[in-house]
N, C-alpha and C positions, 0 to 999 in steps of 0.2 A: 305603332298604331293599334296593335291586337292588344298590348297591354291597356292603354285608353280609353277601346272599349270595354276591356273587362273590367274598368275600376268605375266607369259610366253606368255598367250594370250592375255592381255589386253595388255602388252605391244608392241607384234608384231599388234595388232590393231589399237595401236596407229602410228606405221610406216607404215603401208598400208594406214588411213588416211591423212599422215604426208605426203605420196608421190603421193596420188591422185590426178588428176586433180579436178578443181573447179568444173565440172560438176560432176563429182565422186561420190566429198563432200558433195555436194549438194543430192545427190540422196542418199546417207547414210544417213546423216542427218533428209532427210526427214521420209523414213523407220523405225528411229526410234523415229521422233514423230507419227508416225502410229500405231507402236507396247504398246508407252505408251499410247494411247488414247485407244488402244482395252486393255491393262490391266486394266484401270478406267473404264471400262465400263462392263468388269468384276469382278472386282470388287462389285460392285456394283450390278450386280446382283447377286453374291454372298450373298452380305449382304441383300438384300430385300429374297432371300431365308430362310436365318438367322432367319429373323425378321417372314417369314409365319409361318415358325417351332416353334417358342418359343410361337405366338400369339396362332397355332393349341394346345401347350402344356397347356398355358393359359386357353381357355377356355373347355377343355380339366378337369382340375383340380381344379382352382385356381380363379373363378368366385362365388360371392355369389348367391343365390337362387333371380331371378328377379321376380318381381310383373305382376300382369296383367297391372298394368295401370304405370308401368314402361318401358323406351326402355334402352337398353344397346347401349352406342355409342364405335364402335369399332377402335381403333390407329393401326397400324402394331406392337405399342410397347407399350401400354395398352388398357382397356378398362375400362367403365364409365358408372354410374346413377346419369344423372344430376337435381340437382332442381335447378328448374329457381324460388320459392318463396327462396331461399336465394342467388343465384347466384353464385351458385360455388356447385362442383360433391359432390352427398353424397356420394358416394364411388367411390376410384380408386383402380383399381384391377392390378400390372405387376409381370413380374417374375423379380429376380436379378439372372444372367445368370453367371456363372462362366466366360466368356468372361469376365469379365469387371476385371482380375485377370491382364488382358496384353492391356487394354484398355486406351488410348490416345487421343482420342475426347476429348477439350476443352469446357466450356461454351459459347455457344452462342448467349443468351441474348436477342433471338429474339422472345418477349412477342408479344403473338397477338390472336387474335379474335379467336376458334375453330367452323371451318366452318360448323362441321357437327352438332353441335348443332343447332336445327332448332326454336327455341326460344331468340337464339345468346346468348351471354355471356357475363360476365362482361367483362370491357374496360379497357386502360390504365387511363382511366380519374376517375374512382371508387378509386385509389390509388393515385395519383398526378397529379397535371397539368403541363405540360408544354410547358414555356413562353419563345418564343424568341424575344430576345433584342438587339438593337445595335450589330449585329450577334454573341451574346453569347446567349447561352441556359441557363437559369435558373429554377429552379423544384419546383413546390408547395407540398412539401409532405404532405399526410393528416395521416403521424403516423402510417402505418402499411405495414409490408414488402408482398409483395408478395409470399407468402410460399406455396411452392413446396409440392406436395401430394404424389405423385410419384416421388421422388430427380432425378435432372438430374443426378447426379454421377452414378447412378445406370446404366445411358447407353452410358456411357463413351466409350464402345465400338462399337458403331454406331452411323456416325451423321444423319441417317435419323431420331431414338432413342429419341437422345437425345436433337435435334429441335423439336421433338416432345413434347417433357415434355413442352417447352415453352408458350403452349395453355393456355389461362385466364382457360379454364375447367377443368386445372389443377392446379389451383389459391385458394390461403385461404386468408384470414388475417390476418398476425399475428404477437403478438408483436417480435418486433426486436430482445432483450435480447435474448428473446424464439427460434425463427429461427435460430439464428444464433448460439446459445447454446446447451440448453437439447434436443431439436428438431435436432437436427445435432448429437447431441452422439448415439440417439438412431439408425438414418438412419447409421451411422459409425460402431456402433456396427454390426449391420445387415450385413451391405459388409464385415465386418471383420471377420464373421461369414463362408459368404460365403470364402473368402481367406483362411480359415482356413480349411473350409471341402474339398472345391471343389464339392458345391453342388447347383442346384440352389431353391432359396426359391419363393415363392406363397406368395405376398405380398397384403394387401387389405389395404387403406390407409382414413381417412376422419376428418372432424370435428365433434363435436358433433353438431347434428344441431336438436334443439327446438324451440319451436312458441314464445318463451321470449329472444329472443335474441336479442343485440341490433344492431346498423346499420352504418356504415359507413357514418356520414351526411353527408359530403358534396361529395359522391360520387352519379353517376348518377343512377345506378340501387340500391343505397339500396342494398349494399352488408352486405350481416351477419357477426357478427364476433364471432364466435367459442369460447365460455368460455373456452373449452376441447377437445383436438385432441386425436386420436387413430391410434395405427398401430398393423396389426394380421399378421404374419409368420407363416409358415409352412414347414418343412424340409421334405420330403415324404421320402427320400430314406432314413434317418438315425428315421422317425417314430419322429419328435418331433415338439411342436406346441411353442407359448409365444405371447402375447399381452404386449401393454404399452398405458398407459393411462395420459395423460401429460395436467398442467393446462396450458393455454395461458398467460403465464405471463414468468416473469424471475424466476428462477428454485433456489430453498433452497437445494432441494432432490436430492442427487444422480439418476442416471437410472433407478439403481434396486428397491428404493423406487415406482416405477412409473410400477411396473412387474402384470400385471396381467393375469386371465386364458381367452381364447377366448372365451369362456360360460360367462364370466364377461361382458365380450363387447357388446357379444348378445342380455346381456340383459338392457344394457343399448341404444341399439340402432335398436335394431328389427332388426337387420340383419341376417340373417341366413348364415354365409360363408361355403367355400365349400361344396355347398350342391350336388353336383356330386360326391364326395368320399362315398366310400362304408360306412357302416352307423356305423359299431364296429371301423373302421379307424377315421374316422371323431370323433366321440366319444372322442376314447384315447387322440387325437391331441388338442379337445379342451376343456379339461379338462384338459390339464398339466399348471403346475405354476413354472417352473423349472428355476431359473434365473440362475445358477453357470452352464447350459446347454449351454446359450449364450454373459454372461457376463464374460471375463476373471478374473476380479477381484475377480469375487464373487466364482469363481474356485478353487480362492486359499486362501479364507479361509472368504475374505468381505463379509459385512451383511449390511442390509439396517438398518437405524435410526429406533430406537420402535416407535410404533407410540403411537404421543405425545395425543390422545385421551385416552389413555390405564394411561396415567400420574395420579399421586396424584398432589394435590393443589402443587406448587411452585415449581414443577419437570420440568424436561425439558430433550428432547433428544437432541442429541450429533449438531444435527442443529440448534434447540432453546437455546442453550447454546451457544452459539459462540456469540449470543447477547447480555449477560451478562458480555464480557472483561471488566472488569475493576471499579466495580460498588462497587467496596470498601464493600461487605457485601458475604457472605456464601451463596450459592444455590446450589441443588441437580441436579448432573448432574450422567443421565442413559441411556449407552450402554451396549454392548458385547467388553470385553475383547481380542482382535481375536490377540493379541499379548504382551508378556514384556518380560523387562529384566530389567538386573543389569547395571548401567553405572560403568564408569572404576571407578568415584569418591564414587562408593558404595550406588548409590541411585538406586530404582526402578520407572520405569517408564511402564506404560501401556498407547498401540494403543487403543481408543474403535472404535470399528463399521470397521472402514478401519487401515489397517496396514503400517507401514514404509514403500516405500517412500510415498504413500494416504494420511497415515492417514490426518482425520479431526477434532480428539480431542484427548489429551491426559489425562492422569492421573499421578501425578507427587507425590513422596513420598521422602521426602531428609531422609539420613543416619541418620541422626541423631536424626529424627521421629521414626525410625524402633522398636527403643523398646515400644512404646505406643501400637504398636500391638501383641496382644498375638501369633497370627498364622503367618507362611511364606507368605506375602502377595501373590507373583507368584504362589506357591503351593495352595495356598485358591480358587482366582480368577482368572487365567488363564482358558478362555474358558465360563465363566461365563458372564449370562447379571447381570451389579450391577448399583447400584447408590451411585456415591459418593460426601460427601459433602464436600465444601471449597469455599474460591475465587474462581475465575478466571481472567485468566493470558496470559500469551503469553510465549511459547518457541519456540524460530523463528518465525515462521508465524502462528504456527497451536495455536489454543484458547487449554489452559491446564489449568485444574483447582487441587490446592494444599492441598492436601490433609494430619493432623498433627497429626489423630487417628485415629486406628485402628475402634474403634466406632463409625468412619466418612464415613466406607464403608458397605453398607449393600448388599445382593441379592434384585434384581430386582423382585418382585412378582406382577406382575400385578391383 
């Protein structure tokens, strides 16, 4: 019915229009470039209202414990301790707002100096140069991406937000693979998190920054570059905490390999975060290690690779095996079991570590091996971390290593 009458009246609008004089038209016209200029302008202060609320909730909650001979630099859509001995924030502090569930702001690309560091910050010239030429632009990359501390995605739903991430003071450096990869599933996981609860999270974001780090040569201030980046969460309303600890490099490890507790972080980097939460809150939050909390995979049943220091001589988890396809010779390959079955042709196959469609390794037993085993091999090892020996191979794309005895499969006992 409501639509009915608003096409009743948009159409007798358009006939009142349609018969008005110029002068009319013109004064309608006008009226309603008045009324869109006073909704952008409300707009707009609506959204800087937005932005006081979430920053009041920020520091509010969601700010680490500052130093004395530290200042906090304050954004409308995060806030910041910067070191100028590496050139870039040791820690960024923002919320990810459930807004950003119905959020439309594009990137805007517009990297620039942040004013209110009063030591200034690194420049576009720290990262590439660039050379105009017979009016083409050309770019001296110096090999490292400009990575985001605070993801613009995250303020996708305001462009005051998310011009703001723009700032150098919100700048790392980092390899590419890394950026654009394992650094992006974690920031993805995160909003997916939020889309999933409708909750917003307490995000603190940084590199590792030490006194042996190396530097950006040919950039102008000597920028550092981060061996190891970190990011600390915090859900308050649903009481639950998770850190990730990621090397600067291109990523072997799944996410969840990468899961640690925010007391890990702490003490890898002397930060004390939310040191405003009440002190048995803070506590619980930052002692949790709970990845299946915020990773879906690992929800339904995935498991991170063992870690391969925990290995015997010439073992290898389900990531260090995948670089043995094809080497013509038997090696011990150890996961978790997290799925098998029977194929139609009467062979068994086992998922380790991640599951159909994931999975990253299999374990393959043809029909006609099955007597070499004295036990139901699915009945034995289902659910089980084991190691098992054979080639490796390829079934479709995922690395599968074949396995011809029952003798060839043991438990995992680290």
């Amino acid at each position: 019915m409501r639509c009915i009458i608003y096409c009743c009246l948009l159409i007798f609008a358009n006939l009142l229009l349609a018969q008005a004089p110029p002068s009319k038209l013109s004064d309608l016209e006008q009226q309603l470039t008045t009324i869109e200029k006073e909704k952008a302008e409300l707009l707009h202060e609506i959204e800087l209202a937005q932005l006081a609320l979430l920053h009041q909730d920020l520091v509010a909650n969601g700010l680490p414990k500052v130093h004395s001979d530290e200042t906090v630099i304050h954004h409308q859509a995060f806030s910041l301790v910067y070191s100028e001995a590496h050139e870039q924030a040791k820690w960024v502090a923002h919320v990810i707002s459930p807004k950003i569930v119905n959020g439309s702001v594009t990137r805007t690309n517009d990297f620039r100096i942040d004013p209110l560091v009063a030591t200034e910050t690194a420049v576009e010239e720290d990262y590439f140069i660039r050379i105009e030429k017979d009016g083409q632009t050309e770019y001296d990359g110096f090999g490292w991406d400009r990575g985001h501390l605070a993801p613009s995605a995250d303020f996708r739903w305001s462009k005051i937000a998310l011009s703001e991430s723009y700032f150098y003071s919100n700048m790392s450096p980092q390899v590419p693979a890394f950026n654009r990869d394992s650094w992006a599933k974690v920031e993805n996981l995160l909003r997916a998190y939020v889309y999933a609860q409708e909750v917003p999270l307490y995000v603190v974001t940084g590199g590792l920054l030490t006194e042996d780090l190396s530097v950006i040569e040919r950039s102008i201030n000597k920028v550092s570059i981060p061996n190891y980046f970190w990011k600390v969460a915090v859900d308050l309303q649903n009481k639950k905490g998770i850190a990730f600890l990621l090397p600067n490099a291109k990523a072997d490890y799944p996410t969840e390999y990468c899961v640690k507790s925010i007391d890990e972080i702490e003490q890898l980097t002397g930060i004390d975060f939310y040191a405003s939460l009440e002190d048995e809150l803070e506590k619980s939050l930052e002692s949790q290690k709970i990845a299946s909390d915020w990773i879906i995979e690992v929800a339904k049943g995935d498991v991170p690779p063992l870690d391969y220091s925990l290995m015997p001589a010439k073992h290898f988890n389900t990531v260090m095996g995948s670089r043995q396809i094809g080497k013509k010779k038997g090696v011990h390959i150890c996961g978790k079991v997290v799925r098998s079955r029977t194929t139609r042709k009467g062979n068994v196959m086992f998922n380790l570590d991640k599951a159909y469609p994931n999975e990253i390794f299999n374990v393959f037993i043809k029909k006609d091996d099955l007597i070499h085993f004295e036990n139901n091999p699915i009945a034995t090892y289902t659910n089980q971390e084991i190691c098992a020996f054979g080639e490796v191979g390829k079934i479709g794309r995922t690395p599968t290593v074949y396995v011809a005895d029952g003798k060839k499969i043991k438990l995992f006992l680290p």
